[in-house]
N, C-alpha and C positions, 0 to 999 in steps of 0.2 A: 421343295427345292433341295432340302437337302437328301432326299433319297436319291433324287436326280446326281448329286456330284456323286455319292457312293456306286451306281450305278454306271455311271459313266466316269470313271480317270481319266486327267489333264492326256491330252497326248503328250508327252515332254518329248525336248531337245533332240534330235534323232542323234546317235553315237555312228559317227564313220565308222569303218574296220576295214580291213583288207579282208580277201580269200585269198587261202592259199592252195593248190593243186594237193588233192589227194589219193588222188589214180589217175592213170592214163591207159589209154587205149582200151576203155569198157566198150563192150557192145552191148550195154543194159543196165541200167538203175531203175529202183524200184524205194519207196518210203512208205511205212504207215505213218507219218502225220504226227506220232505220238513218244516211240522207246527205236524204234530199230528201222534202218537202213540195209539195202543189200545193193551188189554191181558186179559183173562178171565181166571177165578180162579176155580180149580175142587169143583164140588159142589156148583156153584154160576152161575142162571141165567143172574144175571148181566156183561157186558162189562163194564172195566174201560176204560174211554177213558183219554189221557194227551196229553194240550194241548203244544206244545213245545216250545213256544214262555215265558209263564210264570210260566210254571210249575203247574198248575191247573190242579186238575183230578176230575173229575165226573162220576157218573155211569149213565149207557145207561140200558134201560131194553130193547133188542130186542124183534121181533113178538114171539110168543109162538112158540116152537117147533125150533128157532133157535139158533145158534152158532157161534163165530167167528169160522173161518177156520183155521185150524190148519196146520204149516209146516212140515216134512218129506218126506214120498213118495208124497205129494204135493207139495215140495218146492218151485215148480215154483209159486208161488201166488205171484202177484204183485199188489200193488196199488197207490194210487195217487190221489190229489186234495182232499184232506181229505174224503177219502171213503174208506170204509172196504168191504171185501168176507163173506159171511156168508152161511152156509151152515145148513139147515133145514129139513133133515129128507125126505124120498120117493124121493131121487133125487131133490127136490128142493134148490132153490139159492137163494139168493136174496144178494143186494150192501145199506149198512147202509151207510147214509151223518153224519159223525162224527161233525158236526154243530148243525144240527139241531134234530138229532136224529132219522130221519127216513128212514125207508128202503124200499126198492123196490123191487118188486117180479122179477128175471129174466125166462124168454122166458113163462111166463103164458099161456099158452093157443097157443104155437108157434108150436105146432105140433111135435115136435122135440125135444130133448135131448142132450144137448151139456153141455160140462165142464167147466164152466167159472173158469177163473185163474187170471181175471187180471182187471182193473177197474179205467178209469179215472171221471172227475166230468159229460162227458156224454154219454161213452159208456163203455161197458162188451166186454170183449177179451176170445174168450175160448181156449183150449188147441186145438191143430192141428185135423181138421176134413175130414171129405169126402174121411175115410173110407182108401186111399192113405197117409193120411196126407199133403195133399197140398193144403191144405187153412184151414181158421178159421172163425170162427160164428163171429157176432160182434150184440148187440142189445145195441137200443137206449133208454135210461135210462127213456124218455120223454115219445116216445109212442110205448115200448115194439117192434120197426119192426125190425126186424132179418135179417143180408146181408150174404151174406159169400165173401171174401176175399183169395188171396192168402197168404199163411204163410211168404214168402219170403222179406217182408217187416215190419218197424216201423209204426205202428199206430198212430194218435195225437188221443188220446179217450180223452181227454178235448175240441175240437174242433168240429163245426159243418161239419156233414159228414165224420168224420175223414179220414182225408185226412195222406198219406203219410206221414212221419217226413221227410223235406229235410238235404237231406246229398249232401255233397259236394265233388267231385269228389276225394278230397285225400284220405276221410277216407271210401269210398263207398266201396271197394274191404274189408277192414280190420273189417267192420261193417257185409257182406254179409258172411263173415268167421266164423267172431263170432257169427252170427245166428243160424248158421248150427253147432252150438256144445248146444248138448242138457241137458245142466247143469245150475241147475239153478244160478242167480248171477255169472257165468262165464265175464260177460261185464256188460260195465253201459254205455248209451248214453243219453245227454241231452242237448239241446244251443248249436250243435256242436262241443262240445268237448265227444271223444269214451276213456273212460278209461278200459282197460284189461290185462292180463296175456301178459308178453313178448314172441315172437316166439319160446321160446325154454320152456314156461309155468314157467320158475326162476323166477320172474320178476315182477314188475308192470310197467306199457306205461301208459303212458296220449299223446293221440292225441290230434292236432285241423287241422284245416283247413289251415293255416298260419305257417310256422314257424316247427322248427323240432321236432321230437318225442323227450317226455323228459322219462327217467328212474326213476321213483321215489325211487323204492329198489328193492336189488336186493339179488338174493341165496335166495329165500323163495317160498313157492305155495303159491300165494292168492287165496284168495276165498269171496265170498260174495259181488260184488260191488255193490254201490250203492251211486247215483248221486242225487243231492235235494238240492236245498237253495244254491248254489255254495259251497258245499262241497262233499269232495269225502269221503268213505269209503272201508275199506275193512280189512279181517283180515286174521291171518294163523294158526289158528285152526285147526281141525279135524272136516269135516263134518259129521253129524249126518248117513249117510248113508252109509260113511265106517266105519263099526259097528266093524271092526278086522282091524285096518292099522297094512301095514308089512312093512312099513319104519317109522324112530323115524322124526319127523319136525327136519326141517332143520335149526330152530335153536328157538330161544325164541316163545312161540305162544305168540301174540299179534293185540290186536285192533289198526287200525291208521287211523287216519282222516289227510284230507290237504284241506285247504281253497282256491280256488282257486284264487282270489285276490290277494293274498297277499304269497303265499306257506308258511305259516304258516302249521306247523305240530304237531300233539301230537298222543301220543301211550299209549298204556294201556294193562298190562299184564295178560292175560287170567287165568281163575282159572282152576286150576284141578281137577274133581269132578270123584267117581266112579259112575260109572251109572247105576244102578239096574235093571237088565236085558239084561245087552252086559256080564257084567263081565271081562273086559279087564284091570281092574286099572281106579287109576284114570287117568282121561286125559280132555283135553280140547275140547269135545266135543260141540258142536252148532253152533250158526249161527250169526250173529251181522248185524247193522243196526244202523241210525240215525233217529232225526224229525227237523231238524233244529238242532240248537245247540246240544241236547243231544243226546248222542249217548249209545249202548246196544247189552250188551252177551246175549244171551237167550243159558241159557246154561242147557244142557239135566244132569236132573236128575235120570227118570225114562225113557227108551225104552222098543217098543217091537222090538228084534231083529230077523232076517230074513239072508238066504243063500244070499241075494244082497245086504244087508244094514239094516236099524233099523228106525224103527218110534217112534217120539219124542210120548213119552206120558205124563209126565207132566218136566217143568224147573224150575229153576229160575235164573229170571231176574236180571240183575246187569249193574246198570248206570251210567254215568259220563253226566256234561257236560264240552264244550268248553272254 
């Protein structure tokens, strides 16, 4: 019993906050989860990157001809180990080191054509390949050589050879579930601990390996998780891609972080913007995310919208920290 409380902290009191706007008019935000953020401004070759540890931002001038990646019908971008997606024009890619400032050309010369989506500090993830979709490209950041992998598993792309992410028998079935739903930020897994939507999608779970499933909240759709720095995120929003929702949120939309230490909580109430080019009112359209401490709405100003959904064209940005 008592390893059980040490393992699991009181959820406590959740802490209101405001967000406050901290750019406008980005055509692109991007977070690893953990130290650093980035977002580029329309009409501005430069990337701001922020570092999230002290709140410093500097601009990055990317290679000619590139761009941070942009979310919508791309959503699925992910990244990690302070490295950014960039996406340059004739199909090319390449992964900028938010440190040092340089970026890397991905598959140059690889013969092939694959869709990188994802990027830790030494490998690229692309979206589901071989044509079936039953595995994925993976190239190595160092010397450009391209594997292909089955889909069905977690990648360590900060690790040599990226190897498997070990999961442990309890949460293996509940991780291999959540794979197989093609939505982006539907799950977060990291250290073992799988945070997702509860079985009946009301809900948020925090799994571990020890100890029982805890309920974080409940009567809401989450969306967006996101795991980093031992904090969890996620919010209840309206995704950018249901451009016409036919049900009202089921109750406040809101940003919420929990620390997992300690189940310290805060929330933060999403804004309602109309969005020019859905035309549905205002609503709380976009996506959220952390760097560490601060956490961020990227909230759609302008779409283009589409019979499936609507792509972010430009937001703005609105942040709080911890």
């Amino acid at each position: 019993m008592v390893l059980g409380v040490m393992m699991w902290p009181a959820v406590c009191a959740a802490r209101v906050g405001t967000l406050q706007p901290l750019a406008t008019g980005t055509t692109a935000f991007q977070s690893d989860g953990a130290e650093y953020a980035a977002w580029q401004v329309a009409g501005s070759p430069a990337i701001t990157v922020l570092d999230g540890r002290d709140g410093h931002e500097r601009l990055v001038t990317p290679p000619a001809g590139c761009r941070l990646m942009r979310q919508g019908i791309l959503g699925e971008i992910s990244t990690g180990a302070a490295r950014f997606m960039l996406e340059c024009g004739s199909g090319r890619q390449a992964v900028l080191d938010a440190r040092s400032g340089v970026a890397v050309d991905l598959s140059h010369g690889a013969g092939a054509h694959y869709d990188w989506i994802s990027t830790g500090s030494r490998y690229a993830e692309s979206r589901r390949t071989c044509g079936n979709g039953e595995c994925v490209a993976l190239e190595d950041l160092r010397t450009g050589a391209v594997s292909l992998r089955r889909h069905v598993a977690l990648y360590d792309l900060n690790r040599s050879g990226a190897p498997v992410s070990a999961v442990c028998g309890a949460l293996r079935r509940r991780l291999a579930s959540a794979l197989g739903i093609a939505e982006p930020g539907y799950f977060a897994f990291a250290d073992g601990v799988l945070a997702l939507p509860t079985k009946s999608d009301e809900g948020v779970e925090l799994l571990r390996c020890k100890g029982k499933p805890r309920i974080l909240q409940k009567r809401v759709m989450p969306r967006d998780f996101q795991l980093g720095s031992g904090i969890l995120t996620w919010d209840t929003g309206y995704p950018l891609r249901e451009s016409a929702p036919e049900e009202a949120l089921s109750g406040p939309a809101r940003l919420i972080s929990y620390r997992l230490v300690d189940g310290s909580r805060h929330e933060w109430g999403l804004p309602s913007i109309a969005v020019s080019g859905i035309g549905d009112g205002p609503q709380p359209f976009g996506y959220s995310a952390h760097a560490g401490d601060p956490v961020f709405w990227i909230a759609a100003t302008s779409a283009f919208g589409g019979e499936t959904g609507a792509t972010l064209d430009q937001a703005t940005i609105y942040a709080a920290r911890l």
